[in-house]
N, C-alpha and C positions, 0 to 999 in steps of 0.2 A: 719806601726804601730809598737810603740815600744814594746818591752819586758816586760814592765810595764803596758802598756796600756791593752794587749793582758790579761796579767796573770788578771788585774782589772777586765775587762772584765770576764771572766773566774771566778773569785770570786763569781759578782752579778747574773751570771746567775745561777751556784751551786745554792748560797742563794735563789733564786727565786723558782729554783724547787723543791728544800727540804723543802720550806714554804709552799706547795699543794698549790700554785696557779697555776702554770703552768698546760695549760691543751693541750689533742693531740686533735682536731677537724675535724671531717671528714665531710668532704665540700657537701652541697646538693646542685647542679646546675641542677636540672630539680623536675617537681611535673609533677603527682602525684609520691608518694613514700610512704615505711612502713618501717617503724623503727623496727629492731626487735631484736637490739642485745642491751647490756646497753653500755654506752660511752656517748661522746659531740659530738652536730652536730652542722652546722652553714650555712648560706647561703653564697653562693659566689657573688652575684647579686640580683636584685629585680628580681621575679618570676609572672606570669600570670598564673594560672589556669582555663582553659577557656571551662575543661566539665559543662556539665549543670548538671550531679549529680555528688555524691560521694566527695571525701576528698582530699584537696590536700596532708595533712601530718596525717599519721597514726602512732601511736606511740603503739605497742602493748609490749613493754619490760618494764624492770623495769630500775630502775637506771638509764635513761636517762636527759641529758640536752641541753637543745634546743634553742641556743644562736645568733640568727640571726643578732645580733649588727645593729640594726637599718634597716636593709633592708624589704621589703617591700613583702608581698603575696598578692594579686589583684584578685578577684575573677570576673567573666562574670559581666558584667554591659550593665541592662537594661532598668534603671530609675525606676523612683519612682512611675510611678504609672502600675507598669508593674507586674503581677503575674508570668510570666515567671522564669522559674532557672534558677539559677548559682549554683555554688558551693554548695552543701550543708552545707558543714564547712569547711574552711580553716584548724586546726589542732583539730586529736578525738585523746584522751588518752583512754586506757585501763590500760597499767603499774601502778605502784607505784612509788613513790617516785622520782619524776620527775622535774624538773625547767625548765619552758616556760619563758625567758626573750628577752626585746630586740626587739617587736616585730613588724612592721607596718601595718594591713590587711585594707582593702580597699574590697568594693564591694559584699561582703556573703553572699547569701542566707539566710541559716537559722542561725545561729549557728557561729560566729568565730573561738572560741573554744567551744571543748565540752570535759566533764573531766569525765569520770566514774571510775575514780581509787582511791587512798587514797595516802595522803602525798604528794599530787601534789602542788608546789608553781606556779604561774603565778603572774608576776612582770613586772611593767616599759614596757607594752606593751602599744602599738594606736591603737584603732579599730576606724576607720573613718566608720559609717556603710551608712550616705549620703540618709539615707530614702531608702535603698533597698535590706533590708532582707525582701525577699520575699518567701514566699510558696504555691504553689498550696492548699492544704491541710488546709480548712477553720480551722479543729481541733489544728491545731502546732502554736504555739508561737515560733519567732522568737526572738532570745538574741544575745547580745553581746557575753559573756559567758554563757555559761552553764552547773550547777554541775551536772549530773543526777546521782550519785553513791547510790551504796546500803545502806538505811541506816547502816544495822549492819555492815559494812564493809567500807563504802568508810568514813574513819575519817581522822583529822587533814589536809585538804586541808588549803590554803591558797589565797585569789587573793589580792592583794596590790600596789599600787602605779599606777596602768592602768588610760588612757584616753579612754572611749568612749563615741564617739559622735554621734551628727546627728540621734537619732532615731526619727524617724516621725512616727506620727500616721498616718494609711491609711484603707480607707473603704474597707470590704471584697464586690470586686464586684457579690458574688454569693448569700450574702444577705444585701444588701446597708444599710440595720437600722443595720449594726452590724460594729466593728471596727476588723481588725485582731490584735493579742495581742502580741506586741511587749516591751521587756526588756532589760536594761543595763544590770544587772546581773539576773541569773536565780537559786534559787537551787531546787533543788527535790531530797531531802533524805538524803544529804551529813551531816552528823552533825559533831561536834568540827570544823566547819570551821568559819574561820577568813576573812573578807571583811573589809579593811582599806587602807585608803587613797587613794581613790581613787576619780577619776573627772566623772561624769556619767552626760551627757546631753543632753535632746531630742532637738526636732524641732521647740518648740512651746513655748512659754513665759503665761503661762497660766496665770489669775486670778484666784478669787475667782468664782464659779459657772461656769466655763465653761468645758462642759463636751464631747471637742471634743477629740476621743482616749481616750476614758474612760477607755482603755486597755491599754495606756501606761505608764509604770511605771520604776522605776527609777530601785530601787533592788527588784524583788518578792521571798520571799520565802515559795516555794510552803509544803516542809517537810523536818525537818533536825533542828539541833539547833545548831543557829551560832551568833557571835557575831560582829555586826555591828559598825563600831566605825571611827571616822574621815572622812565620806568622805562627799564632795563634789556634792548636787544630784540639778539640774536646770532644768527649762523646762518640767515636767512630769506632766500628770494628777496625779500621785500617788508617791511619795518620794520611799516609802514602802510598803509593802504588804506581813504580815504575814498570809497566806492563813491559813494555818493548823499546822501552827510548834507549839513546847512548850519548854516553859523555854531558849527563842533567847533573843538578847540584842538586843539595839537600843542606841546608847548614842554620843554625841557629835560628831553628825554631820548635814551640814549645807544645808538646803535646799532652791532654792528660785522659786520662777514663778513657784507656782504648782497649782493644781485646786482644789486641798481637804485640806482644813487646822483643826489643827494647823500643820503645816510642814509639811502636807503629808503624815502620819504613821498612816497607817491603821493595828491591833490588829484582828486576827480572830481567835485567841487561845489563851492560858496563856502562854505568853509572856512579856520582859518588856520594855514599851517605854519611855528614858527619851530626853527631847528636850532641 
């Protein structure tokens, strides 16, 4: 290598790292794990976590980011019409200020993620959920994501740009007239959060009138004021579901094959829905 080449070299990577892109990545090759210093983490490999409770990725620091570049968490799978656990969540926040990108989960229990912090971004991840977030526990709803933060505390979240799919509705076998209550996204409490662009799709292609999984619903938010904007919601009895919030938005986004129309947007507080 020449002298020039060498010193070029040498130029762009300076330029690289004095532009704060360069980042040091400390490698996770095995779960379960707890996060508890702030830095960048990253997978080495797709991962199996194959206890039947608990988390595979615990994030209890601040400042972290969580860059799995496509690779893949995999929780216990044991079909769809199986109440048995797996995983109860692939990754729990507690920290602040946080970025989950990048990310592929497969198989969860309850919960993909679950965020109880503030300033947490989640972006550009896949939750394949395949009809088997399952829980013992006829009371728990099962999500793809789930905000549970304080409201006076856990502000300015974000989830953007995610795919999840495959959420099926499934009868709670412990009382058959009932559905257990499964969601793409979930919030409870988290407000100033932002849900956009994202693809959210269940199991089932509904019509007008049919009321199977009368509990599945695209985004619910249970408490918290957030604003709703671009996404993509298919397949759900319910688009939306502002349970209890106030003052949430709803606005240009696209929903189709739902079972409550117009769109899907069900109002259960002073809230504002435009289609």
């Amino acid at each position: 290598m020449s002298l020039k080449t060498i010193s070029l070299f040498l130029l762009v990577l300076f330029s690289y790292i004095q532009s704060g892109y360069a980042a040091v990545y400390s490698p996770i090759s095995s779960v379960p794990i707890s996060i508890t210093s702030s830095g960048s983490y990253c997978l080495t490999e797709n991962l199996i976590y194959s206890e039947t409770t608990g988390t595979a990725i615990t994030i209890n620091a601040n400042d972290v980011v969580l860059d799995l570049n496509g690779w893949s968490i995999r929780g216990r799978h044991h079909g769809r019409t199986s109440l048995a656990g797996g995983a109860s969540r692939a990754i729990s926040v507690t920290g602040n200020a946080i970025i989950i990108k990048d990310i592929h989960f497969f198989d969860n229990t309850w919960w993909a993620i679950n965020v109880e912090g503030e300033n947490v971004l989640i972006k550009n991840n896949k939750i394949t959920v395949d009809g088997r977030l399952d829980t013992n526990n006829s009371d728990y709803a099962a999500s793809g994501i789930n905000l549970s933060c304080n409201s006076n505390t856990g502000r300015g979240n974000r989830v953007s740009g995610n795919t999840i799919t495959n959420i099926f509705p499934k009868v709670n076998p412990l009382y058959p007239d009932r559905y257990l209550s499964h969601y793409g996204i979930q919030v409870s409490g988290c407000s100033d959060t932002i849900i956009d662009n994202n693809y959210i799709s269940g199991g089932i292609e509904y019509s007008e009138g049919n009321t199977v999984g009368y509990c599945n619903i695209g985004i619910y938010v249970r408490y918290g004021r957030v604003t709703i904007t671009q996404n993509t919601i298919n397949n759900f009895y319910r688009a939306l579901y502002f349970y209890n919030s106030q003052t949430s938005v709803y606005i240009n986004n696209i929903a189709n094959h739902i079972g409550v129309v117009p769109n899907g947007a069900i109002d259960g507080g002073n809230n504002y829905i435009f289609y």
